[in-house]
C-alpha positions in Angstrom: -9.2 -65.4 33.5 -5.6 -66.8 33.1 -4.2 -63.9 31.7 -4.3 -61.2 34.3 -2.9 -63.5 36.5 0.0 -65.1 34.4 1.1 -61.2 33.6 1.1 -60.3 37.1 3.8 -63.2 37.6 5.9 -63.5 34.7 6.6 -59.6 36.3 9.5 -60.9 38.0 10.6 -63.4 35.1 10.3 -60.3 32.7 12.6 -58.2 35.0 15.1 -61.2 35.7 15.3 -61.1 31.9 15.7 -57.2 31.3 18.1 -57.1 34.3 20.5 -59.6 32.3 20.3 -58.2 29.0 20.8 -54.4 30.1 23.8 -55.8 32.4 25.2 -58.0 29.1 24.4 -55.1 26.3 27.2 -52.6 27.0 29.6 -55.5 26.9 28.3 -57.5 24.0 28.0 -56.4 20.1 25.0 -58.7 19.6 25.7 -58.9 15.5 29.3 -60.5 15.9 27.4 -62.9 18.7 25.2 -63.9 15.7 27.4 -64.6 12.8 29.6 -66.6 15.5 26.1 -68.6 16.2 25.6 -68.9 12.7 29.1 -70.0 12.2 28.8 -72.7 14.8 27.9 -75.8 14.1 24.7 -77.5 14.3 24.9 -79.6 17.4 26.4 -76.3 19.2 23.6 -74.2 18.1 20.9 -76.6 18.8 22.2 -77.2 22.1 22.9 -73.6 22.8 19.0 -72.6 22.0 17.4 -75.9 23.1 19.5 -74.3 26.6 18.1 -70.8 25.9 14.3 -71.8 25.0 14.5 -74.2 28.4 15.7 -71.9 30.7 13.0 -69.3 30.1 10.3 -71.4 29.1 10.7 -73.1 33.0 10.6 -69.5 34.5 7.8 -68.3 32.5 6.2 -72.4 33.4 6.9 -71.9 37.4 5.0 -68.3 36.9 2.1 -70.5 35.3 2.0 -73.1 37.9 0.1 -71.1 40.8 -2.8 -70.1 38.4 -3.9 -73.8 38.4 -4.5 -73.3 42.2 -6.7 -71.0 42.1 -10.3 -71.3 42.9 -11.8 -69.4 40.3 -9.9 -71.9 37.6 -10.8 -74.7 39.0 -14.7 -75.0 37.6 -13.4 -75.3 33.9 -12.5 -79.0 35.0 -16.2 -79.7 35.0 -16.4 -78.2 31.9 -16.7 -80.2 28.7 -14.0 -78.8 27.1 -12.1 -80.4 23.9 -8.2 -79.7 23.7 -8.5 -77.6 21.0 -11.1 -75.1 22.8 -8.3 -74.9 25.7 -5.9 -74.5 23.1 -7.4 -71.7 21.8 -9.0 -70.4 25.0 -5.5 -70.1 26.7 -3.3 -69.1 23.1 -3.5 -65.5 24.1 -3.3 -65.8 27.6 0.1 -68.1 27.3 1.4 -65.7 24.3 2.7 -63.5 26.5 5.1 -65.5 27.7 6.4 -65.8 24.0 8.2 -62.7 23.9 11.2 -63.5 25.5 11.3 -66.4 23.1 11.0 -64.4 20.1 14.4 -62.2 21.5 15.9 -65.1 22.1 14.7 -66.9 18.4 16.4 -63.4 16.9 20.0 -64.7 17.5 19.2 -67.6 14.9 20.6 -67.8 11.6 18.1 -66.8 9.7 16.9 -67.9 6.2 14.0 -67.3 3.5 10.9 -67.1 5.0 12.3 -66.0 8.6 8.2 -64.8 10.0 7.0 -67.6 9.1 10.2 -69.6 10.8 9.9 -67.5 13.9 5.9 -69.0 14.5 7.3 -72.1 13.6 9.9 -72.5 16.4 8.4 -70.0 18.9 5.0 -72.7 18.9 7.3 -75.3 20.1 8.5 -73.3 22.8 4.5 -73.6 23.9 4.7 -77.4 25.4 7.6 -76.4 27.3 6.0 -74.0 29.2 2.8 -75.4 29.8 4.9 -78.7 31.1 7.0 -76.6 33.8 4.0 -75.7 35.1 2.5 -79.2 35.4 3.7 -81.5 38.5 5.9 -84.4 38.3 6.2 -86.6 36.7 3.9 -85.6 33.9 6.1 -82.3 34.0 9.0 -84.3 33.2 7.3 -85.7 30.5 6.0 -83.1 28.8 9.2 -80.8 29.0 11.3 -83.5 27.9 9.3 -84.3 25.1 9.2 -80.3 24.0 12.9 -80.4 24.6 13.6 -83.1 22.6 11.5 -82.0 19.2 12.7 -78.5 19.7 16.4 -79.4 19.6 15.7 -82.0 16.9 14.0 -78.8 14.7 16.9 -76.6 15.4 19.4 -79.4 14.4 17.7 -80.1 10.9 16.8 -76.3 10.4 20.8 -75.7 10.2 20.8 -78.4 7.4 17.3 -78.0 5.5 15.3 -74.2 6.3 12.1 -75.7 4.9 12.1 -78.2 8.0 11.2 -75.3 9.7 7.2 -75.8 7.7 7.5 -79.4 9.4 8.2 -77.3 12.9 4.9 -75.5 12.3 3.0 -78.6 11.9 4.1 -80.1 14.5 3.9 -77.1 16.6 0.0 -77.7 15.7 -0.2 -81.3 17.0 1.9 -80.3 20.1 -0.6 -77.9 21.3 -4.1 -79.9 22.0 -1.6 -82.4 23.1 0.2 -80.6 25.9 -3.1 -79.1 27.2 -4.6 -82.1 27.8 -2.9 -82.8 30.9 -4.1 -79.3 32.3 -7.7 -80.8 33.7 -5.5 -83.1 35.5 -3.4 -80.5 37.2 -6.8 -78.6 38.3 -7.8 -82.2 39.3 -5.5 -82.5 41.3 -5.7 -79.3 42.8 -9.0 -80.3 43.9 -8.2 -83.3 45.3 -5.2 -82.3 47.6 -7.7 -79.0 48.8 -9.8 -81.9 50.2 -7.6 -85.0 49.7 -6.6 -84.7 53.4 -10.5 -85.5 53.9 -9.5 -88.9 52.9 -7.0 -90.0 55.2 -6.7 -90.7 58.6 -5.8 -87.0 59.4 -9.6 -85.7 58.5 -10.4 -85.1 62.3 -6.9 -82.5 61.9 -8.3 -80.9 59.0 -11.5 -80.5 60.2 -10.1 -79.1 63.9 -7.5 -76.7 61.3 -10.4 -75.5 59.9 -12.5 -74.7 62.6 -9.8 -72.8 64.5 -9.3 -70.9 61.9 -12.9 -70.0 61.9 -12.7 -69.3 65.6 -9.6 -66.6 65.6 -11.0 -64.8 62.1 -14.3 -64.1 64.3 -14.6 -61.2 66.7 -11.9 -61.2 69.2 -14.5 -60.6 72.4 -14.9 -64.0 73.3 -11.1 -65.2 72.9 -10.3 -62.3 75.1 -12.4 -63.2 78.2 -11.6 -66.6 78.0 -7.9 -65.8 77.8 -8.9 -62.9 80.7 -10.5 -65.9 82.9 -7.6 -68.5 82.0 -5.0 -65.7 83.4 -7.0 -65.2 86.8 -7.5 -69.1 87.1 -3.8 -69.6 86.9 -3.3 -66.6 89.3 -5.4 -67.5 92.0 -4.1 -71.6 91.8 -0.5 -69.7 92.1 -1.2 -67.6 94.8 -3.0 -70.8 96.9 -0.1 -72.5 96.3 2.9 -70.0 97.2 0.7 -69.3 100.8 0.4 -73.0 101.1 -2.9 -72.8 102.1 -4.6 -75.9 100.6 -3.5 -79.2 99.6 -4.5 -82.8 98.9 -8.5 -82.8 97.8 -8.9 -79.4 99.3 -6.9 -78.1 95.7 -8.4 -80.6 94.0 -11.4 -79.2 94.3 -10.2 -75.5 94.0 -8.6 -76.4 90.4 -12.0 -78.0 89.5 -13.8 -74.7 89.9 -11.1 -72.4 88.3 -10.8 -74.8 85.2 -14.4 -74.6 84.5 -14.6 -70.9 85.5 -11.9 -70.5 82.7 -13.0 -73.5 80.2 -16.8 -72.1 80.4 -16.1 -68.8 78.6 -14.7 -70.6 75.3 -18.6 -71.3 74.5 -19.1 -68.4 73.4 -16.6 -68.9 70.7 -18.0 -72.0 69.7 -21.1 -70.1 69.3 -19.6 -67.6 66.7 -18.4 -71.0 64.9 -21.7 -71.7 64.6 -22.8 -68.3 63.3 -20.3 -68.2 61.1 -19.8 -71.7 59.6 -23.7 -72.3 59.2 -24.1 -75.6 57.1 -20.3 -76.2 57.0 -20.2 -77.7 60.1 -21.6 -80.5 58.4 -20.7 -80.8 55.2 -22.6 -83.9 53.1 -20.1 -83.7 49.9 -17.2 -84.6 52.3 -16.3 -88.1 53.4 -16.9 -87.0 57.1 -18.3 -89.7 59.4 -20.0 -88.7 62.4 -17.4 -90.1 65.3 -14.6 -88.4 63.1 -16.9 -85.2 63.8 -17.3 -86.0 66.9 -13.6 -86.1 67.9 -13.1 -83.0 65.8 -15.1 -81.1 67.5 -13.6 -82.2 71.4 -10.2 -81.4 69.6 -11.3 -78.2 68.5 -12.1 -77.6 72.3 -9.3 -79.1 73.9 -6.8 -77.1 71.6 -7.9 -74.5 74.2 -8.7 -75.7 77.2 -6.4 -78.6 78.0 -3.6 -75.8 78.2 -5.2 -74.3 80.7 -5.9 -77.5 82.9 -2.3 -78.9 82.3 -1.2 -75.3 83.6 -3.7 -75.5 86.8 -2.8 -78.9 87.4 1.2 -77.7 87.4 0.6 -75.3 89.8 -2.0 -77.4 91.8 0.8 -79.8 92.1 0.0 -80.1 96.3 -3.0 -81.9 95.1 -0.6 -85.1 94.3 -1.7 -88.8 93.7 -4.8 -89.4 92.4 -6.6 -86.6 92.9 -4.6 -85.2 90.5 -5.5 -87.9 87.8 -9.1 -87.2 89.4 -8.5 -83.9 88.0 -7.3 -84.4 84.6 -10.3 -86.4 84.2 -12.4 -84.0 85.4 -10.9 -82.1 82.3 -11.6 -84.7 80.2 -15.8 -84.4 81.4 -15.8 -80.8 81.2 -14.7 -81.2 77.4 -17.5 -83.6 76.3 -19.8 -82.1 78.4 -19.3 -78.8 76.8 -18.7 -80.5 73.0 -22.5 -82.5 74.0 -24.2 -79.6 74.8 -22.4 -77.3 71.6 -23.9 -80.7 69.4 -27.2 -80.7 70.6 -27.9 -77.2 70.4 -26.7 -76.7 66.8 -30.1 -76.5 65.3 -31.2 -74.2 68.3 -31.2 -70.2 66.9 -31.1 -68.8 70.4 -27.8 -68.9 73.2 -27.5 -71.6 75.1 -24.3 -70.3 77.4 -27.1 -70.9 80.8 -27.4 -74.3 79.9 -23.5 -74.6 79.4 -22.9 -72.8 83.1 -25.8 -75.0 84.8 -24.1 -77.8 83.3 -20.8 -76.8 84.2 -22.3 -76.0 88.1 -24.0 -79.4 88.1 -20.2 -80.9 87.7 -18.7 -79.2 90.2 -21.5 -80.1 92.9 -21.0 -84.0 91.7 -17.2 -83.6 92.6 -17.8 -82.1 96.1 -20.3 -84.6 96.6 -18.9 -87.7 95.5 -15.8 -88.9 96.7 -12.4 -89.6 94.4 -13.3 -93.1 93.9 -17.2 -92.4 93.0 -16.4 -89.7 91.1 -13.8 -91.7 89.1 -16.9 -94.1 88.8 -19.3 -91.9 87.7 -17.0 -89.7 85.2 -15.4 -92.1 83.1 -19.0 -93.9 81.7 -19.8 -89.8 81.1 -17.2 -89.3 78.7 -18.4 -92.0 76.3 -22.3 -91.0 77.1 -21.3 -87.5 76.1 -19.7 -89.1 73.2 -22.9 -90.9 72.0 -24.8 -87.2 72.8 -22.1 -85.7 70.3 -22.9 -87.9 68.0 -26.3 -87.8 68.2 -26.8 -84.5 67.7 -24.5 -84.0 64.9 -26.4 -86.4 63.3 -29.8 -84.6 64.1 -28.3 -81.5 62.6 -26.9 -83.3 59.1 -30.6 -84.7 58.9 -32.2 -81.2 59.2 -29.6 -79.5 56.8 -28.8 -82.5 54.5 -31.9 -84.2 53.9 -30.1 -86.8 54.1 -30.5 -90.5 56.3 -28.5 -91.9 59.1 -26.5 -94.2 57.6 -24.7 -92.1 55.3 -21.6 -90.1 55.7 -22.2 -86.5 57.3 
């Protein structure tokens, strides 16, 4: 599982690597490079490998990093796993990361015993990697800590070869200990997917999400909403230019082209529904129903309220307050169409008719009524459509969920 995925990016590591050594091997006799290493003395060549062993083993860590992101990894958290099982379930996977190390472990002095040296000081290259691929500060930790025993070994192996035994065993201890922080990285992978369920910014998430939904769907809908958003701004621009209409008279005219235009975004909404199914609500997330709620009028107003800040721009001659009356008739049109999306979630049949009777209803209160009534009558309608929302969504959890009303959806 880790494997495939870790060979498909150490790619560019592995060429970053080839590129330097072809570029360096014309120029460089590599046995003169090792008897000066050999010659050096201890502190040098511990330092110059510690050096070596870092800078690859962070490459070949930052190429390890991603894999903990990805979905498919992130089940073995839940699985009860002991360090040595991931120690031995990832050994090969890792290993082949190790062959740059054992190039670079070639340049060493060598001494009795050299295979069994090479395992020795190539395992402690293992923490090293597996820490550049954790998160800070627990990356910090565990690279310095691999760091620090690796140039310790290299130091004492110039003085004493059999410390390189001692390497291998603590090589051995090294290994369940730097995987344990592993379930914590896929932890935490988990909880940043849906940690921003947790703060105050769930109502963006769950509007990102949803709108992301919405334009993967079939472009039909966004197209004639778009199509009637273009001839709504049109007409407003050419009753404004003639100078035809002012005051309530475009009032009134905006009013009808806004819900002309804002009408045809239902049909989206509908194709959310089709496609999102139970996610709409979703029980396992900390998702309250007023935080749906306003998700849901976001998710409609990232559309609309465009459209009716554009109309109200170029229905400018409408002035005053009738064109505060206006943006508030935006605001209505928005929960009236979020209520009725809500309450016809569990339906399986369209319910666009009841969205344009709606919508028609509306527009005969505004005629009817004058600014002040309207003003009267709209603003109580926003938080009854609210309640509606609500209401439904909760309806909808219930039916899905099994689950009761005082509970999170």
């Amino acid at each position: 599982m880790v494997g495939r995925l870790f060979l498909r990016r150490l790619v560019l590591p592995f060429s970053v690597v080839l590129f330097l050594v072809t570029m360096a091997d014309p120029i460089i006799d590599w046995t003169v490079i090792r008897q000066q290493i050999a010659s050096a003395a201890p502190f040098a060549q511990a330092s110059l490998f510690g050096s070596l062993f870092l800078g690859w083993s962070l490459m070949a860590g930052f190429a390890l990093r991603p894999i903990w992101r990805q979905p498919m990894i992130a089940f073995l958290v839940r699985q009860p796993l002991t360090r040595w099982q991931w120690t031995v379930g990832l050994l090969p996977s890792i290993s082949v990361a190790f062959l740059p190390v054992f190039a670079i472990w070639w340049l060493a002095p060598h001494y009795a015993n050299s295979a069994v040296h090479f395992l020795g000081f190539i395992a402690l290259s293992w923490p090293i990697i597996l820490g550049a691929s954790y998160r800070a500060p627990l990356s910090i930790l565990v690279v310095s800590a691999g760091v620090t025993s690796l140039t310790i070994f290299v130091f004492a192996y110039c003085y004493y070869p059999f410390t390189a035994y001692v390497a291998i065993l603590v090589s051995i201890l090294q290994l369940p200990a730097s995987v344990a922080g592993i379930p914590h990285q896929i932890t935490q992978v988990i909880k940043q997917k849906s940690g921003h369920l947790y703060s105050g910014s769930v109502v963006v998430a769950l509007i990102r999400r949803d709108l992301r939904c919405m334009l993967g769907v079939e472009s039909k809908s966004l197209t004639s909403f778009a199509l009637f958003s273009a001839i709504a701004l049109l007409m407003m621009f050419a009753l404004r230019v003639n100078g035809a209409i002012e005051g309530r008279e475009a009032f009134l005219l905006g009013c009808v082209l806004f819900s002309l235009a804002a009408s045809t975004i239902y049909e989206s909404l509908e194709k959310l529904k089709e496609q999102l199914g139970k996610e709409i609500m979703r029980h396992r997330w900390p998702v309250t129903y007023p935080q749906r709620a306003l998700a849901l009028i976001g998710l409609i107003s990232v559309f609309v309220v465009p459209i009716g800040l554009l109309i109200g721009a170029i229905g400018s001659p409408m002035a005053g307050h009738y064109l505060l009356l206006f943006f508030l008739f935006v605001a209505v049109t928005i929960s009236l169409c979020a209520a009725l999306f809500s309450s016809q979630l569990r339906a399986k049949t369209s319910s666009i008719g009841l969205l344009l009777l709606a919508t028609t209803l509306h527009v005969v209160v505004v005629f009817l009524l004058p600014g002040w009534g309207y003003a009267i009558v709209a603003i109580p309608s926003i938080f009854v459509n609210l309640q509606l929302i609500i209401s439904g969504l909760r309806k909808f959890a219930v039916d899905i969920e099994r689950i009761t009303v005082d509970q999170p959806a």
